[in-house]
C-alpha positions in Angstrom: 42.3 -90.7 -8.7 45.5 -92.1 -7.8 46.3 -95.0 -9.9 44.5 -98.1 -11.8 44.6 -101.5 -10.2 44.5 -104.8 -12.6 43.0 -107.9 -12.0 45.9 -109.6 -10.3 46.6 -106.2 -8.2 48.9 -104.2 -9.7 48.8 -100.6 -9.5 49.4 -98.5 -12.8 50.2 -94.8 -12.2 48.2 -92.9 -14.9 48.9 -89.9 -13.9 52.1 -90.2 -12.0 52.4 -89.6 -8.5 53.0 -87.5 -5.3 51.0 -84.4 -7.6 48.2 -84.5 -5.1 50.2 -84.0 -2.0 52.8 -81.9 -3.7 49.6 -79.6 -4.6 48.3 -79.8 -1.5 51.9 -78.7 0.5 52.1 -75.7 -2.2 48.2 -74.3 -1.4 48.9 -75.0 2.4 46.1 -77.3 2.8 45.3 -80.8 3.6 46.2 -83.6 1.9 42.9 -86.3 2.3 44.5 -89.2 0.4 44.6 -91.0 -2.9 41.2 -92.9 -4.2 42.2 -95.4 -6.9 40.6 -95.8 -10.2 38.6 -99.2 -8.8 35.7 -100.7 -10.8 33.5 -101.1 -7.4 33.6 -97.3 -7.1 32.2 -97.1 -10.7 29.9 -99.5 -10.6 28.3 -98.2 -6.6 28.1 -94.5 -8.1 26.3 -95.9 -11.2 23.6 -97.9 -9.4 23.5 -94.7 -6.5 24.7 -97.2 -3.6 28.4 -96.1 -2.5 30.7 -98.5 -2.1 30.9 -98.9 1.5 27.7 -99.3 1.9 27.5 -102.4 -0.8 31.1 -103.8 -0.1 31.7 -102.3 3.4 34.9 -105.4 3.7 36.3 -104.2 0.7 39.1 -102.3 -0.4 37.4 -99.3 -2.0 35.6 -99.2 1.1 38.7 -98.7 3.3 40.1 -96.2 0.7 37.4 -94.0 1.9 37.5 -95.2 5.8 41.1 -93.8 5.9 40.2 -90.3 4.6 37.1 -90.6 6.5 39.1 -91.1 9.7 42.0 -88.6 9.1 39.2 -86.1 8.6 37.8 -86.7 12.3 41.3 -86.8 13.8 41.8 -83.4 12.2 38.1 -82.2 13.5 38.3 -83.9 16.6 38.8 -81.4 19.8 43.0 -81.5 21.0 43.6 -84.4 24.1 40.5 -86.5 22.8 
């Protein structure tokens, strides 16, 4: 999780930031993104139905369209 976001938008780094990637660069892997502490999320995992499948316009959902989509540039075969 990559930060907390309020009810008028504001993001709150918890945790700080740039670990993730910084990890990621040191272990020589990918880095997929940052998912943000979102209630959405919470409340889609409780009830079983992931978020962008119940709020497929919303921004959760295109949190986990972007790593979706850098993950099938990265699989997809070179001059596709």
């Amino acid at each position: 999780m990559s930060c907390f976001v309020d009810a008028g938008g504001q993001r709150h780094l918890l945790f700080g930031s740039g670990g993730g990637s910084r990890l990621a660069a040191e272990l020589g892997t990918v880095f997929l993104g940052e998912v943000p502490f979102l209630e959405e999320i919470r409340e889609g995992g409780d009830a079983g139905k992931p978020v962008v499948v119940g709020a497929p316009a919303g921004p959760a959902a295109q949190v986990f369209r972007r790593i979706a989509q850098s993950l099938l540039d990265r699989l997809a075969p070179a001059g596709r």
